[in-house]
ZAMARGU-4260 file (C-alpha; in steps of 0.2 Angstrom, whole numbers, plus 5000, padded with zeros to 4 digits):
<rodrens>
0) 4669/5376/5226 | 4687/5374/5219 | 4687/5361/5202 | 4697/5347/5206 | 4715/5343/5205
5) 4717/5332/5187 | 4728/5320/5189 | 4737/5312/5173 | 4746/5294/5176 | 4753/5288/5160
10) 4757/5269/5159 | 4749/5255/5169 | 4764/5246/5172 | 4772/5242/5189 | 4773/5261/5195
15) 4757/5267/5184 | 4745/5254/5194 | 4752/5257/5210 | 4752/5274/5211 | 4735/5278/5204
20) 4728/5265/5215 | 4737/5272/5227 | 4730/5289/5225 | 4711/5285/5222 | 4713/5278/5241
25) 4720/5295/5246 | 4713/5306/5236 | 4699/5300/5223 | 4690/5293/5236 | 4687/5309/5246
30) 4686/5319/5231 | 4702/5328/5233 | 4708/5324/5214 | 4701/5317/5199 | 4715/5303/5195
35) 4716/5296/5178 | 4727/5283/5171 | 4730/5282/5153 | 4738/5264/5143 | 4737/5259/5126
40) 4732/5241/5133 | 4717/5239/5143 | 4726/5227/5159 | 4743/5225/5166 | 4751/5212/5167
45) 4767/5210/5179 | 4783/5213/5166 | 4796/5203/5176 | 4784/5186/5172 | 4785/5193/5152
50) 4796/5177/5146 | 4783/5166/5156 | 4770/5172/5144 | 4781/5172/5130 | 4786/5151/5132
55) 4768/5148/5137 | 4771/5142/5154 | 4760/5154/5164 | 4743/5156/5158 | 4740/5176/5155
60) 4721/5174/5155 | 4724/5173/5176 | 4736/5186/5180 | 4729/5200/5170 | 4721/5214/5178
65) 4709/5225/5169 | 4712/5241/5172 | 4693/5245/5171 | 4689/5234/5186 | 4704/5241/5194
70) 4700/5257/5193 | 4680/5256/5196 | 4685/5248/5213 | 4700/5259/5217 | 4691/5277/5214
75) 4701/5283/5198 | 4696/5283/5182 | 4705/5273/5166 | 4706/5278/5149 | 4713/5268/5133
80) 4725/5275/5123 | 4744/5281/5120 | 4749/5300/5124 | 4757/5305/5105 | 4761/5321/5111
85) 4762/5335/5127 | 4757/5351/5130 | 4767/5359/5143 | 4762/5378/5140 | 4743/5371/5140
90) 4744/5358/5153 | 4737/5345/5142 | 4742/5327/5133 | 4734/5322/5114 | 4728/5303/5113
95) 4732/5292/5097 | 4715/5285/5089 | 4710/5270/5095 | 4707/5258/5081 | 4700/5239/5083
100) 4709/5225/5078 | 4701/5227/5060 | 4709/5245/5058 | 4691/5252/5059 | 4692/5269/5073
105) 4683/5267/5088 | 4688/5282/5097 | 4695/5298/5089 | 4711/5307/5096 | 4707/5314/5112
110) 4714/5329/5120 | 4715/5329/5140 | 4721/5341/5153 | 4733/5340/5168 | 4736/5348/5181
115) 4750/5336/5187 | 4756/5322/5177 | 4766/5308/5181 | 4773/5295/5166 | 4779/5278/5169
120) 4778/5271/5152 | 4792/5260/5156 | 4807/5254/5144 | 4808/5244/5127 | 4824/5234/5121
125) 4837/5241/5112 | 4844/5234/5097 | 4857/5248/5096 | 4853/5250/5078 | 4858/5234/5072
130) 4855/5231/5054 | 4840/5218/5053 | 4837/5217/5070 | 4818/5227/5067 | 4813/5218/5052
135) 4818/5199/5055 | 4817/5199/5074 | 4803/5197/5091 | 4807/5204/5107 | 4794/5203/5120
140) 4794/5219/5130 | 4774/5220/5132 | 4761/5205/5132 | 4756/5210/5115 | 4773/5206/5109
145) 4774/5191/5123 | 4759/5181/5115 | 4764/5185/5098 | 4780/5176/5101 | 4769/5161/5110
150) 4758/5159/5093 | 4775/5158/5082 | 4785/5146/5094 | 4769/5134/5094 | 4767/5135/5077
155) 4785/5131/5075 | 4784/5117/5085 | 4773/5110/5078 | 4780/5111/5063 | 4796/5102/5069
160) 4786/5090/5077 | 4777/5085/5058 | 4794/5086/5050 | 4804/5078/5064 | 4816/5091/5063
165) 4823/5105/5076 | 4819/5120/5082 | 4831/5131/5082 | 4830/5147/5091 | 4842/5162/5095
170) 4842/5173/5110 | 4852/5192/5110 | 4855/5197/5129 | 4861/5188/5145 | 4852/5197/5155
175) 4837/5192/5166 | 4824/5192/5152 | 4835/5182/5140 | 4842/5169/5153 | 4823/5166/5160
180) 4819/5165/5143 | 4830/5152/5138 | 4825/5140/5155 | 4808/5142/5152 | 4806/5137/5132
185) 4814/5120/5139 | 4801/5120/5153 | 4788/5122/5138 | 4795/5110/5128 | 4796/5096/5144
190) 4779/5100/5149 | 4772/5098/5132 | 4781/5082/5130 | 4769/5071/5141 | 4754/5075/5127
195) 4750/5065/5114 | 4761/5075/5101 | 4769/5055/5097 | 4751/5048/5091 | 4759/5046/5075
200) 4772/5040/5079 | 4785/5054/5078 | 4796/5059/5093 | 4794/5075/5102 | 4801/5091/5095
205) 4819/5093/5096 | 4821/5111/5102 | 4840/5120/5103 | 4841/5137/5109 | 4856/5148/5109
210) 4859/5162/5120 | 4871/5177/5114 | 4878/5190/5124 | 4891/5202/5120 | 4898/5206/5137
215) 4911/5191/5146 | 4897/5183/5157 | 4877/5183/5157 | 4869/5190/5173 | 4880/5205/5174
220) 4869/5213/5187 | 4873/5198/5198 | 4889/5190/5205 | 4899/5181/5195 | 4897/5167/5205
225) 4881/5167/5199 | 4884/5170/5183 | 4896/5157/5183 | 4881/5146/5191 | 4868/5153/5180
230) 4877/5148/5162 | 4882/5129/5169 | 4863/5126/5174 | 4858/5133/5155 | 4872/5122/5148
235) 4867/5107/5159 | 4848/5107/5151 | 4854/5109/5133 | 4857/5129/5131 | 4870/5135/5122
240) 4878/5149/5130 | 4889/5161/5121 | 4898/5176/5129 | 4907/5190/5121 | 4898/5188/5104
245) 4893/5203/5101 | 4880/5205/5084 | 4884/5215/5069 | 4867/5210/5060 | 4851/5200/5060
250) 4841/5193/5043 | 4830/5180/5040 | 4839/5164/5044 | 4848/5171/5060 | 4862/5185/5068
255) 4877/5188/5059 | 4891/5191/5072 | 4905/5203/5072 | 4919/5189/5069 | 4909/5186/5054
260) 4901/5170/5061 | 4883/5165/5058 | 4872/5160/5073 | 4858/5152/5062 | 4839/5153/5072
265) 4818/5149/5067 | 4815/5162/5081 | 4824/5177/5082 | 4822/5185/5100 | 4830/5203/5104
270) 4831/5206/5123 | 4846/5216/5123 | 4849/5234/5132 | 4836/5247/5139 | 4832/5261/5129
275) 4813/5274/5133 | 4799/5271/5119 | 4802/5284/5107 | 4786/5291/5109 | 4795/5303/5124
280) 4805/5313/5112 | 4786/5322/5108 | 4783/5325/5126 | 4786/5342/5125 | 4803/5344/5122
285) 4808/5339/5140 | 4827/5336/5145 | 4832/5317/5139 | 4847/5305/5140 | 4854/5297/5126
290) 4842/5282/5127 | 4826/5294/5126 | 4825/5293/5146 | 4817/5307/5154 | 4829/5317/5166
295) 4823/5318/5182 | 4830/5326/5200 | 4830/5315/5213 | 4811/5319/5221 | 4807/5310/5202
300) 4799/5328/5195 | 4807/5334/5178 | 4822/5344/5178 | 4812/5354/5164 | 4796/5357/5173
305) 4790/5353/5190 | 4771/5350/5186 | 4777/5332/5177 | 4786/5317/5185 | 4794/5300/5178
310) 4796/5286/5187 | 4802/5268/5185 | 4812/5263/5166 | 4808/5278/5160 | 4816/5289/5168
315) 4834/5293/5174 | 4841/5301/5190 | 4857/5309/5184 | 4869/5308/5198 | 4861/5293/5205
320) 4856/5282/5190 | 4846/5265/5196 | 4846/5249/5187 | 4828/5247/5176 | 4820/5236/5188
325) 4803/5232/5195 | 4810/5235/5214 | 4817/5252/5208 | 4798/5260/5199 | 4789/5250/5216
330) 4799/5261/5228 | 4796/5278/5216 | 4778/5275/5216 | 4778/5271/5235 | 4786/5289/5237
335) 4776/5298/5224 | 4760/5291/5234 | 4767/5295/5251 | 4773/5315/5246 | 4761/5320/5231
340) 4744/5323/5240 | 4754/5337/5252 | 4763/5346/5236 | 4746/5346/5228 | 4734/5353/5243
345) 4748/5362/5251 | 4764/5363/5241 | 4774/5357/5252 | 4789/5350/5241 | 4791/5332/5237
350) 4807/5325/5245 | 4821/5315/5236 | 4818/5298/5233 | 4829/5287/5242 | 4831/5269/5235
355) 4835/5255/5244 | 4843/5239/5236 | 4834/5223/5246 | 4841/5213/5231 | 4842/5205/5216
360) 4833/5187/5211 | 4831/5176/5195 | 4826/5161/5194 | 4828/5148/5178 | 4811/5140/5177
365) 4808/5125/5186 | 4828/5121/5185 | 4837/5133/5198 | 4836/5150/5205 | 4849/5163/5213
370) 4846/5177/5226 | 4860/5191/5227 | 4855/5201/5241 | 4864/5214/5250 | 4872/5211/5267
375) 4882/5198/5277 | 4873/5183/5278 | 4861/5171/5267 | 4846/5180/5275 | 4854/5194/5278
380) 4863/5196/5262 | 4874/5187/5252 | 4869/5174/5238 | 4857/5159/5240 | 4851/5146/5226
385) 4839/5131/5222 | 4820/5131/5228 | 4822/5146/5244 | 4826/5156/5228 | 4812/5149/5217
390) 4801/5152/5230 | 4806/5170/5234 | 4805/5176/5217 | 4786/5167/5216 | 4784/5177/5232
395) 4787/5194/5223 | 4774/5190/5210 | 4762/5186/5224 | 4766/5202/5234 | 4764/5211/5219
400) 4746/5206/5217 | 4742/5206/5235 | 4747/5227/5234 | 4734/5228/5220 | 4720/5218/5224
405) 4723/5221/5242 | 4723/5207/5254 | 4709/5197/5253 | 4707/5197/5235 | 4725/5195/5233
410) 4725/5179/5241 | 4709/5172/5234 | 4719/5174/5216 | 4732/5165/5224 | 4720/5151/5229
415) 4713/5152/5210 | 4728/5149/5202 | 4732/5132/5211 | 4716/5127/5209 | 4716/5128/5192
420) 4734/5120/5191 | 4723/5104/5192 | 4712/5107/5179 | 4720/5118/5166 | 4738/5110/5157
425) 4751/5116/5165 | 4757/5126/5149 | 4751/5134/5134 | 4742/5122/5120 | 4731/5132/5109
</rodrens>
């Protein structure tokens, strides 16, 4: 009997999870394949709800998945760890040890094999090299980073809350991240305010949070009408919004700006640009861009070898480059589930990838939210606002876990979290 085809998925992230779910249906579970997804965490958490982990007002105990459970139900296996390196003469990947949190090593570095691999180990900001940015600043790009920021901006708080002083924290990018960001620290700090923090006698923390962003206009994905929108509804709750500030260097006490200005900042948050971890520039020597994106042709395998694929943030098509979104790694891991399981039985060749924009939404914690979608029409396109926008970018979350749990356990978790809406506080306390 032929030996299985070995698999390698590489990142658990929005495309990873899919797809190897995806594949243990169709071919794990009959024993075509042996699938296995490698992450350096041990559950995936979904990256678009990152700044809700990072202000504390979703609780990430419920809307992890443990990529264990996932993949004992789902027919593929899971193993822990980061891929340091890649074989492509050999067909096989070298695992970092595996330490615990007190340094000790619990598993060696690990050598696997592939047959065909496939990495989505998404993106990581890019500070561009600014001076100071690594050593004096948080950025919140996985929910490691996420909850470390959520320790430092309650510990923070409290501390202005004891001295009766402010918070002052400073956000680098307009984007998505940095504007949600920005909404839902405010959020947290309304929540909050209800508790007893004035038992002796001292009023709630005063919190000022100032969001820089070098182009003309936050949101440059969007509209402008939306952006436009957007920086009145973050002005309107006590933002401070400032475009065209474009930083030359960060240090202890804030971000120097090119004009020689000083923003000053508690919290320093970098969520500014998309680059690849660096780690890709050992995977092989295959072809990158300048921001350490593999280089891909538009059926998503590597313009250097055809036995590996990228998908989602980390890679790039390059004469159709796609924005770094969750939609955009959905749709590839859609496609590379559909047409893999033919190129590997049979070689039949995979098709090229066709993307289709259904949109863009972002939503400013419990404030506002914008939909840009593409069309005519509200619902057939154009650009809604308020709670129908809210409500759809909830929706996206939900669909997201219905696609990994499947339906039923999908909506029981649904059903969890209101349930536990009225017995757990609303935001992040300890």
């Amino acid at each position: 009997m032929a030996s299985k085809s070995e698999i390698l998925i590489v990142g658990g992230g929005v495309a990873g999870l899919a797809l190897a779910t995806r594949l243990g249906k169709a071919m794990g579970k009959p024993g075509k394949a042996r699938i296995t997804l490698i992450d350096k965490s041990f559950s995936h958490v979904w990256k678009p709800m990152l700044h809700c982990f990072a202000s504390g007002t979703v609780g990430n105990e419920n809307d992890r998945i443990n990529f264990i459970t996932q993949a004992s139900g789902h027919h593929f296996e899971f193993w822990p760890g980061e891929v340091v390196s890649l074989d492509r003469e050999k067909h096989e990947v070298v695992l970092s040890p595996l330490h615990a949190s007190d340094g000790t090593v619990v598993l060696e570095s690990r050598t696997i094999k592939y047959d065909t691999i496939v990495i989505a180990i998404g993106s990581c900001a890019n500070d561009f090299g600014t001076p100071g940015v690594k050593e004096h600043c948080l950025s919140i790009d996985n929910l490691v980073e996420a909850n470390a920021f959520n320790e430092k901006f309650r510990m923070e708080l409290l501390r202005s809350f004891a001295n009766n002083s402010e918070l002052d924290i400073a956000i680098v990018g307009g984007g998505a991240t940095g504007t949600q960001l920005a909404a839902e620290l405010h959020k947290a700090l309304e929540i909050v305010g209800p508790y007893n923090l004035h038992a002796f006698g001292k009023p709630p923390p005063k919190l000022r949070v100032t969001l820089l962003q070098s182009g003309p206009r936050i949101l440059p994905a969007f509209p402008e009408s939306v952006s436009a929108a957007a920086q009145q509804e973050l002005e309107r709750i006590g933002v401070t919004v400032r475009t065209s500030a474009r930083v030359a260097g960060a240090n202890s006490t804030g971000f120097i700006l090119k004009d020689g200005s000083q923003v000053s900042a508690k919290l320093r948050v970098w969520a500014a640009g998309v680059k690849a971890p660096e780690v890709t520039t050992t995977y092989g020597g295959l072809a990158l861009n300048k921001t350490g994106q593999i280089l891909v042709n538009p059926n998503l395998s590597s313009i250097a070898d055809d036995r590996i694929f990228a998908m989602g943030d980390c890679s790039f098509i390059e004469n159709d480059p796609l924005p770094a979104t969750a939609q955009v790694a959905r749709q590839q891991a859609r496609h590379l589930a559909r047409y893999l399981p033919a190129w590997i039985e049979k070689g039949q060749k995979v098709p090229a990838c066709i993307f289709h924009n259904k949109g863009a939404i972002v939503a400013l914690g419990k404030y506002n939210g914008w939909a840009a979608l593409p069309g005519g029409t509200v619902w057939g396109g154009g650009v809604s606002h308020g709670l129908s926008a809210r409500l759809g970018h909830l929706m996206l979350y939900r669909k997201h876990q219905v696609e990994i749990f499947g339906l039923y356990r999908g909506l029981i978790s649904c059903y969890s979290d209101w349930v536990e809406g009225f017995v757990r506080p609303s935001v992040r306390l300890d």
